[in-house]
DODRENBA-46111 format. One line per 10 residues: for each residue x, y, z of N, C-alpha, C. Coordinates in pm, 1 decimal. Example, Ala and Ser with C-alpha at 12.3 -4.5 7.8 and 13.67 -1.06 7.14 Angstrom:
BEGIN
1319.0 -569.0 780.0 1230.0 -450.0 780.0 1320.0 -330.0 780.0; 1285.0 -225.0 708.0 1367.0 -106.0 714.0 1290.0 3.0 787.0
END
This chain:
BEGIN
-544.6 2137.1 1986.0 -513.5 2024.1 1902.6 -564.7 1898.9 1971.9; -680.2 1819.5 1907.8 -728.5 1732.5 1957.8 -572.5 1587.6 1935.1; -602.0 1508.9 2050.0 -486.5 1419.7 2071.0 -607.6 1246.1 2092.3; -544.8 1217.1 1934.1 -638.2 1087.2 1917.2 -563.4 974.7 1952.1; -455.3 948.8 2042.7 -377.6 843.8 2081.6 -486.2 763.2 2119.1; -482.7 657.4 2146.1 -559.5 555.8 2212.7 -542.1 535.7 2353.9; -680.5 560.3 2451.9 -621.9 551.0 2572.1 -548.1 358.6 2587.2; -508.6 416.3 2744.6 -423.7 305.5 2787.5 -537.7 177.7 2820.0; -650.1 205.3 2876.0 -737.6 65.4 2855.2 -874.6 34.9 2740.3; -830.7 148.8 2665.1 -921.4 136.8 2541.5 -919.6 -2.6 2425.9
-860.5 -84.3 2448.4 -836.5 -178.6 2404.2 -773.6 -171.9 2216.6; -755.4 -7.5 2211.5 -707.8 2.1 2078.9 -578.8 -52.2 2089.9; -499.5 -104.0 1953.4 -365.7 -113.9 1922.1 -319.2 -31.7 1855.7; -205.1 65.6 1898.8 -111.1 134.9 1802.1 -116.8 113.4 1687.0; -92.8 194.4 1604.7 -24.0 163.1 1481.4 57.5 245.8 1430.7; 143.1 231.1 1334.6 241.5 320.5 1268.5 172.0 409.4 1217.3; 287.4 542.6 1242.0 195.4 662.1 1186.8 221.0 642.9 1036.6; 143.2 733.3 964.7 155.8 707.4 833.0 271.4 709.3 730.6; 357.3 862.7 804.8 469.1 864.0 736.8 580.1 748.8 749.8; 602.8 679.9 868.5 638.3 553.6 878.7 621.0 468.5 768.6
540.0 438.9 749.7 453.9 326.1 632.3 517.5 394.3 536.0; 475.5 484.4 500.1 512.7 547.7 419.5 663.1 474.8 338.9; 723.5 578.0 449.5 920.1 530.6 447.0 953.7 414.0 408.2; 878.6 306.4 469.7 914.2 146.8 475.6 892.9 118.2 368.8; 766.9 156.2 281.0 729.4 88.7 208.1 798.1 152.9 40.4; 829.8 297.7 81.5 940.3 296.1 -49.8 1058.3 254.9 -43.2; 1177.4 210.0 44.3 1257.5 182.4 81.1 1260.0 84.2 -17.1; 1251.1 -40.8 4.6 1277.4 -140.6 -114.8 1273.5 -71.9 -275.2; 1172.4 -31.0 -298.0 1190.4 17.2 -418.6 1261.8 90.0 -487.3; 1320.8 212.1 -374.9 1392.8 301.2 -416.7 1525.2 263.5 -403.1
1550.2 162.4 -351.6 1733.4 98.2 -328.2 1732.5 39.4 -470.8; 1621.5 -55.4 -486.3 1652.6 -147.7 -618.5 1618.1 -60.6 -747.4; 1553.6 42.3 -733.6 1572.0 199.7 -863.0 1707.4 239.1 -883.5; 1740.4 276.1 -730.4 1891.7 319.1 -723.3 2011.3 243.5 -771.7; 1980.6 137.5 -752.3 2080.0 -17.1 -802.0 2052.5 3.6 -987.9; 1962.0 -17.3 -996.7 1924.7 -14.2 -1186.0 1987.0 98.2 -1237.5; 1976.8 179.3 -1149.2 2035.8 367.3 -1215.9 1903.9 414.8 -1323.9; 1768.5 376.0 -1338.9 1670.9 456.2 -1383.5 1542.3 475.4 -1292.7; 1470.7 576.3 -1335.9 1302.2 518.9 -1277.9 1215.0 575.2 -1420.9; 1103.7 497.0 -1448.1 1043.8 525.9 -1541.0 917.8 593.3 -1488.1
927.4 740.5 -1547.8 874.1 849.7 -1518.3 696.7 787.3 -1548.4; 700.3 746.5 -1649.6 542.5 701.3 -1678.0 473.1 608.1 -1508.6; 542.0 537.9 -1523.8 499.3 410.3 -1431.0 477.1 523.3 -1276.6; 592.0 594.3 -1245.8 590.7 637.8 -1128.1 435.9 738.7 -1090.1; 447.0 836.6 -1224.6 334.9 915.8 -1254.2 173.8 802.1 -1224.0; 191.5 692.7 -1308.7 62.0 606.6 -1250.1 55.2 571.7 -1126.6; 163.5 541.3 -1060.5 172.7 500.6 -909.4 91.4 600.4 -820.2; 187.0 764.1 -860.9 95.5 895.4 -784.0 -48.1 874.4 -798.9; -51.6 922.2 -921.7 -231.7 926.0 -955.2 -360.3 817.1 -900.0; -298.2 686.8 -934.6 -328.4 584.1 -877.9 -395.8 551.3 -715.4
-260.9 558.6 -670.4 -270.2 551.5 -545.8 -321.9 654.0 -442.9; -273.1 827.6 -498.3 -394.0 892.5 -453.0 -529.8 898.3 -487.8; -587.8 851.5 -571.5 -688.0 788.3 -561.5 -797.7 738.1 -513.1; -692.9 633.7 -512.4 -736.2 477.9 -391.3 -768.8 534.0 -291.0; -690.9 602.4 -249.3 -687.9 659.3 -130.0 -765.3 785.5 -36.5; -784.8 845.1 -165.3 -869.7 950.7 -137.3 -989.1 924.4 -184.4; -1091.4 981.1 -333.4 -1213.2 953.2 -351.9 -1272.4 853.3 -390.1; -1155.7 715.7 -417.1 -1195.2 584.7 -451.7 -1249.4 547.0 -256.8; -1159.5 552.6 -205.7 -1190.6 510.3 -79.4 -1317.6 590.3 -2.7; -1355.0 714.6 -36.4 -1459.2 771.1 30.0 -1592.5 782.1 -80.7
-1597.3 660.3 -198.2 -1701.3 638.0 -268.7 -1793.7 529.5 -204.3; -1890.8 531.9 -220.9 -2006.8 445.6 -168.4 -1915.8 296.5 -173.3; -1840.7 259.6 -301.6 -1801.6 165.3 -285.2 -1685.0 109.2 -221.3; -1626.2 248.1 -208.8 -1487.9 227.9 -87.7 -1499.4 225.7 62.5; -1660.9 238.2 93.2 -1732.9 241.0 221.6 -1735.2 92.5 268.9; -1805.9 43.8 143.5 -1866.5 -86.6 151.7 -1717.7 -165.5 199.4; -1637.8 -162.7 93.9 -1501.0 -290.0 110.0 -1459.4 -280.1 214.0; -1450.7 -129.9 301.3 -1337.6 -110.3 389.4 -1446.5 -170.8 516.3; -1586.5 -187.6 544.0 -1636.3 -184.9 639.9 -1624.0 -364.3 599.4; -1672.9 -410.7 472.8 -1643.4 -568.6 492.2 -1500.4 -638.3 509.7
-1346.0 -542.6 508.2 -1263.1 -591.8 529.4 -1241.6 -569.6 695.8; -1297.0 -484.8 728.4 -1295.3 -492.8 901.5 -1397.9 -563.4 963.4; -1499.8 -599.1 868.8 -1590.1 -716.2 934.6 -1513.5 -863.0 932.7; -1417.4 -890.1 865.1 -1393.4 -1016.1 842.1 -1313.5 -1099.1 979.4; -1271.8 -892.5 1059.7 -1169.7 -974.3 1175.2 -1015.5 -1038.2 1107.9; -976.4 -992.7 1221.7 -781.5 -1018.4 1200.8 -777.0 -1132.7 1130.3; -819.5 -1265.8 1144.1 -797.5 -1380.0 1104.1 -810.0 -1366.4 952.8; -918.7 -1292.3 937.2 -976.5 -1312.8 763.0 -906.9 -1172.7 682.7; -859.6 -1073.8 740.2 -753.1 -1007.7 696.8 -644.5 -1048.2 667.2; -626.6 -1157.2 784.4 -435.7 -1223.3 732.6 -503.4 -1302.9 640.2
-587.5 -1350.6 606.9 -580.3 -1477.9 510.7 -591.4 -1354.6 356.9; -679.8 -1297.1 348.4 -694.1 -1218.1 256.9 -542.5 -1114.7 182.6; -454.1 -1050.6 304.2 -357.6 -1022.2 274.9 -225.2 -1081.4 202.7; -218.5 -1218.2 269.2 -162.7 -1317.6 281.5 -189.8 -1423.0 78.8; -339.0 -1437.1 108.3 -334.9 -1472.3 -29.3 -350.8 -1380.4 -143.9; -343.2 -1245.0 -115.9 -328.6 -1187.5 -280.7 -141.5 -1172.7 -276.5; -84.5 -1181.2 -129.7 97.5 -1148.0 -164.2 106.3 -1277.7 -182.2; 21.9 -1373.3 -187.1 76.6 -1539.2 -225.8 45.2 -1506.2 -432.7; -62.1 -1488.5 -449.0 -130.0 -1442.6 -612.0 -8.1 -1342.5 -681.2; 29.8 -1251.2 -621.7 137.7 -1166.5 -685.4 251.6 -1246.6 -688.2
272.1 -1299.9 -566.6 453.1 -1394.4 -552.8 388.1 -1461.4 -717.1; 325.3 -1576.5 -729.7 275.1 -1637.7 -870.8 277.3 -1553.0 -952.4; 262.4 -1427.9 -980.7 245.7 -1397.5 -1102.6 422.5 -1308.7 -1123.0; 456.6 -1311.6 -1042.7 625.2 -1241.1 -1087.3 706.7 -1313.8 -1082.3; 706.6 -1500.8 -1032.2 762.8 -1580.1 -1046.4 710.7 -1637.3 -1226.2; 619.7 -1681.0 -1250.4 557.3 -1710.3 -1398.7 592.8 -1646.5 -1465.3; 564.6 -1487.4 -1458.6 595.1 -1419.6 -1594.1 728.5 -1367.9 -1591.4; 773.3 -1305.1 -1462.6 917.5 -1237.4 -1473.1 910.0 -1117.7 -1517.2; 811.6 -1012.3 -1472.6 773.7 -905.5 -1538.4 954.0 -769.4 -1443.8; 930.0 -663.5 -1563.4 1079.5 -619.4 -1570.7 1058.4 -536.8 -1410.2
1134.8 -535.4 -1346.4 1175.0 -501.5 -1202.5 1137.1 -293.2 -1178.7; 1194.2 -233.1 -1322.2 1165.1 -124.5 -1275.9 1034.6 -57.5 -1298.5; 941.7 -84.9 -1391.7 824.7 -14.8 -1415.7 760.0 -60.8 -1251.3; 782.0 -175.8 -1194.2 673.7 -212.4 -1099.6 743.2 -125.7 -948.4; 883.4 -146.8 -968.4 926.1 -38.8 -851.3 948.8 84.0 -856.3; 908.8 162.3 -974.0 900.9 280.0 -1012.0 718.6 351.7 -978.9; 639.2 205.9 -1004.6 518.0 240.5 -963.2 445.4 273.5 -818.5; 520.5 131.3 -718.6 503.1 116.8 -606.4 576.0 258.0 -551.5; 687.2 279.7 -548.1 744.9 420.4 -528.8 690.3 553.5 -537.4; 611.8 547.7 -668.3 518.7 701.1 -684.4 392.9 663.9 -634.8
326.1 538.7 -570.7 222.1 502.8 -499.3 272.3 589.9 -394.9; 383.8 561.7 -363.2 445.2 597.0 -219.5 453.8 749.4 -205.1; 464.1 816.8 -269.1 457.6 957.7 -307.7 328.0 1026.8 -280.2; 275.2 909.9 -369.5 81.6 1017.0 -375.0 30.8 959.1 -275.8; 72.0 869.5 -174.9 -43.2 843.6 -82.8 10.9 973.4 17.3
END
């Protein structure tokens, strides 16, 4: 079993393993599902499909080559700004419209599933 840790002066940084991410990132959703008492089976189903996806042959298409090599060209700085302003673009658009709480945490949740 090859062991891809990062050596100690390799100048890599850790990161969370996936299932971590994973966990964290349904956690919110699935408390405030649990709080509502539904999940809408449609939305969640798009989340799976969706997000495995993204993740799989969207990301290993010529064009999921391209983004992922220009979002690591941009360097940490232009990642936080980039990250930073589409969760600034979403905060705006769920403050404006007020869109309903469970289709979007029913989605993010089965994202969380299929990745």
């Amino acid at each position: 079993m090859a062991d891809n840790r990062p050596d100690a002066g390799s100048g890599e940084s850790r990161r969370l393993a996936p299932s971590w991410t994973v966990a964290l990132v349904a956690l919110s959703p699935a408390f405030d599902l649990y709080e509502a008492g539904r999940v809408s089976l449609v939305w969640f189903g798009i989340g799976v499909v969706s997000w495995a996806a993204a993740t799989g042959p969207v990301a290993a298409s010529r064009f999921g080559r391209r983004v992922g090599a220009w979002f690591r060209g941009i360097g940490a700085l232009g990642r936080a700004i980039v990250i930073l302003g589409v969760a600034g673009a979403w905060t705006g658009v769920v403050v404006t419209f007020e869109p309903p709480a469970v289709p979007i945490d029913s989605f993010v949740l089965g994202g969380s599933a299929g990745e």
